[in-house]
DOTORBA-849393 format. One record per residue (C-alpha): residue in three letters; x, z, y. Coordinates in steps of 0.001 Angstrom, whole numbers, plus 500000, padded with zeros to 6 digits. Each point is the difference from the previous one (the first is absolute). Example, Ala and Ser with C-alpha at 12.3 -4.5 7.8 and 13.67 -1.06 7.14 Angstrom:
DOTORBA-849393
ALA512300507800495500SER501370499340503440
//
This chain:
DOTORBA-849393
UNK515132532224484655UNK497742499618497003UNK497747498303502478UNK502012497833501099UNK501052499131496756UNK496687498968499019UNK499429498509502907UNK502764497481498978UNK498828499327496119UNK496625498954501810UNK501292497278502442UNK502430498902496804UNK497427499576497613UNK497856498599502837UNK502609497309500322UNK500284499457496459UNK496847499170500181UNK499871497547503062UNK503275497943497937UNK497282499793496951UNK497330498833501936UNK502076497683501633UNK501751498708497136UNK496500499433498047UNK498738498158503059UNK503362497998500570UNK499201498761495576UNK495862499383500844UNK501809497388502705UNK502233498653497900UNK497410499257497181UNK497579498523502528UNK502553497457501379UNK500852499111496737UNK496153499609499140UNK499814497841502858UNK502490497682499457UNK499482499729496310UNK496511499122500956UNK498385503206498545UNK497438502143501653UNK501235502953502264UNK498121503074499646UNK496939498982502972UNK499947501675502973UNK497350502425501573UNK497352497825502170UNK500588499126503236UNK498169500561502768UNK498152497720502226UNK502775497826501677UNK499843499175503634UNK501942496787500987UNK503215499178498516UNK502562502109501457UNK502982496861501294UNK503264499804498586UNK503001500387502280UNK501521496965501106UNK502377497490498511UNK503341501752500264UNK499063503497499351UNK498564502230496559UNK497020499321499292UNK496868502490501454UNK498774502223497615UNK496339498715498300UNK496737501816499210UNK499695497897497157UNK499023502461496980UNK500630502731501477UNK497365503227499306UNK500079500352503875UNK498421503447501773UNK497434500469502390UNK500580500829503944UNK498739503569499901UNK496653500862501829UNK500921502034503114UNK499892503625499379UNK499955502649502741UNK503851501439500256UNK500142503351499299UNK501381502409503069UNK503234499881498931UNK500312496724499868UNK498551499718503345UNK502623502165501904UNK503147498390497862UNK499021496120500264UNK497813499636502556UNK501764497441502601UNK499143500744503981UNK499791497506502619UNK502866501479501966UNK502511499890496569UNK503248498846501158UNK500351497263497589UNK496978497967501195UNK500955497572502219UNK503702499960499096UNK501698496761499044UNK500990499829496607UNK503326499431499054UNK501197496500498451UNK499559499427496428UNK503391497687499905UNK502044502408498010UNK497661499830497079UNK500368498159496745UNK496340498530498325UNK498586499368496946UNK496578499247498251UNK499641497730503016UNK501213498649503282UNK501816502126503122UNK497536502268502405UNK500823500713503605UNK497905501697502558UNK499200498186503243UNK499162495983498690UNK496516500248500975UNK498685501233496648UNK499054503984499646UNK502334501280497186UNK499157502887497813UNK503104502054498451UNK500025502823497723UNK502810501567498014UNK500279500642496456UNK502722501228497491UNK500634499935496242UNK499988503454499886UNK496758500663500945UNK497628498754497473UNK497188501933501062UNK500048497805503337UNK499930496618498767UNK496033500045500193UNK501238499307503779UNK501398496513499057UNK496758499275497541UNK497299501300503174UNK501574498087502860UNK500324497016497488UNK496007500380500095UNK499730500416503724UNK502310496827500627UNK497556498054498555UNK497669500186502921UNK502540498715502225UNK501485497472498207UNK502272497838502654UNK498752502056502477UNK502493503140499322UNK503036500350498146UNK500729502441497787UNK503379501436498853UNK501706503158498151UNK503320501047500587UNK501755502136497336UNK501476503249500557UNK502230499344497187UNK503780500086500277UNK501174496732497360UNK498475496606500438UNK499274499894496053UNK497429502506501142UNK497817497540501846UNK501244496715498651UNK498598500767496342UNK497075502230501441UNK497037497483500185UNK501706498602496715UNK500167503576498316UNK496321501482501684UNK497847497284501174UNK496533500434497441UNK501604502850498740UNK497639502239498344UNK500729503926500119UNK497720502293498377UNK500893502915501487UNK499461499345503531UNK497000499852502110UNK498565497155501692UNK499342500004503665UNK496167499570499244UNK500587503331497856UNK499788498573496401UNK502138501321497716UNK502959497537499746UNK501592497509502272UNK500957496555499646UNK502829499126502559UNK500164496700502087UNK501590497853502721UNK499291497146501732UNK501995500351502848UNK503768499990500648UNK502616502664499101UNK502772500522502380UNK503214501922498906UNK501712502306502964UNK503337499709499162UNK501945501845502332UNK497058502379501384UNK500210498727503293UNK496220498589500274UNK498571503479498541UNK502429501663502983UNK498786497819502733UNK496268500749498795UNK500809503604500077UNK501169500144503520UNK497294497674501372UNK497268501478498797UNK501644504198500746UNK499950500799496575UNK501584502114497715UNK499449497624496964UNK498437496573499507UNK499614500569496304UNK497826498691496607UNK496431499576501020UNK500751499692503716UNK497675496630500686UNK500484498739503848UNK498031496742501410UNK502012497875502952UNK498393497638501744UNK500464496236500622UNK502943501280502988UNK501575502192497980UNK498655503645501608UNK498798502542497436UNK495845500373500482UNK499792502628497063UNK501317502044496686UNK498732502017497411UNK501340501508497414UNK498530499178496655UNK499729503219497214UNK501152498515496267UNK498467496902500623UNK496860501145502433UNK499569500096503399UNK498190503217500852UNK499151499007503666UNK498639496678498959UNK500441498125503498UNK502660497545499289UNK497417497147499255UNK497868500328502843UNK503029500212502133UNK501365496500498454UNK496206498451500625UNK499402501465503862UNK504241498608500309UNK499037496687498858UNK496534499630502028UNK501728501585503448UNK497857503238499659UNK501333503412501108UNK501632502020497091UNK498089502823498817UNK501633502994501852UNK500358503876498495UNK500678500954503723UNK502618501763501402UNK501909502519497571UNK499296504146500372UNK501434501594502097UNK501486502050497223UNK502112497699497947UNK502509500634498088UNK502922498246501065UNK501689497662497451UNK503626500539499279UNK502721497258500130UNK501357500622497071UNK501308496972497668UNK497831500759496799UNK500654497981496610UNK497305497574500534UNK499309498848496228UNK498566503281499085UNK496624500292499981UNK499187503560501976UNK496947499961498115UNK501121500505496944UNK502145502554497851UNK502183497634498481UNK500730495965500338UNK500332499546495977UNK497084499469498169
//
């Protein structure tokens, strides 16, 4: 019981903590607006790196796209061998029964940061799925922003929340985009992580996309991290599952490239013949299985 106890003072003063932080941040903000429209100086911000072309803004009609402009953006990580582990828990085989599938419609979805998605208009579509909750994740959002860049209107990219309230992903480019956090890691492995955009956010109000995605691809959970790329018909090529913002198995861009240049995807071959066979369970999808805890 004393354990437990314990246990309980840590997460509360952890919390305490995380309203502080939060609080100071939500001021530094404030002060900066008010610099800005005042005509001050805001505090300057770190360097940017080398900027590729101008990422376009959504059309008339919808929220505006997300910019690189001044924002201390990462680097796409070098590839790195995956460990073993990571080998026999993400590695996608040719004869996975969610390759080939058609994807479900993207109709029930509400946007924003930019204009509607839908599989199957001719244009490849990259989706991943992101939550609130799980801040160690958002390097996802800020590495596939990078990748997009090479395929600027060639692919589309989109995330779809995992969140349950549509204030969630309404204010999240608003609250996050060139957000700075200190006590994350980078994809690229430096030592904090600036989190970015530049695609749209869809909200899934009632669940029902995340369901049909579930039962398409035979899975147990479609969850945060979980990046799939559908091609111009609408039939799923490929997934992986990204790791707090890294993709251990490092294929996704080459797969995009061969996609768009009618080469054969790279293939794992056929899965052991001892698998472990998933489960169908329904698992809460905005937790990271990664990590110990959502809250940082």
């Amino acid at each position: 019981m004393e354990f437990l106890k314990q246990a309980e003072d840590y997460v509360k003063s952890l919390e305490a903590k995380i309203e502080r932080l939060e609080k100071e941040n939500a001021a530094k903000d404030q002060e900066i607006r008010r610099l800005s429209v005042a005509g001050g100086k805001a505090p300057a911000a770190a360097a940017p790196a080398a900027q590729p072309a101008e990422v376009p803004k959504a059309a008339e009609g919808g929220a505006k796209k997300a910019g690189l402009e001044g924002i201390n953006r990462i680097n796409i990580p070098k590839y790195r061998e995956p460990t073993e582990q990571e080998k026999e828990t993400l590695t996608v085989y040719e004869d996975d029964a969610a390759l080939g599938q058609k994807a479900p419609a993207m109709k029930s979805l509400k946007w924003f940061n930019g204009d509607a998605v839908e599989f199957g208009q001719g244009k490849p579509v990259v989706i991943t799925f992101f939550s609130k909750l799980n801040k160690g994740d958002f390097g996802t959002l800020s590495l596939l922003s990078e990748i997009s860049q090479e395929f600027l209107g060639k692919v589309q990219f989109a995330g779809v929340s995992r969140d349950g309230e549509e204030e969630d992903v309404s204010k999240f480019a608003g609250k996050y985009h060139g957000k700075h956090f200190d006590e994350l890691t980078s994809p690229d492995g430096n030592a904090g992580l600036t989190v970015y955009m530049t695609f749209p956010l869809a909200f899934d109000e009632s669940g029902n996309f995340n369901a049909q995605l579930k039962q398409v691809m035979k899975k147990g959970t479609v969850g945060v991290g979980m990046t799939i790329l559908v091609d111009g018909e609408g039939n799923i090529r490929w997934y992986e599952q990204f790791v707090r913002g890294y993709n251990p198995m490092n294929q996704l861009t080459a797969q995009i490239r061969n996609l768009l240049e009618g080469k054969p995807l790279i293939s794992n071959g056929a899965a052991p013949a001892v698998q472990v066979v998933e489960e169908s369970v329904d698992l809460p999808d905005d937790v990271d299985p990664f990590a110990k805890t959502g809250k940082y």
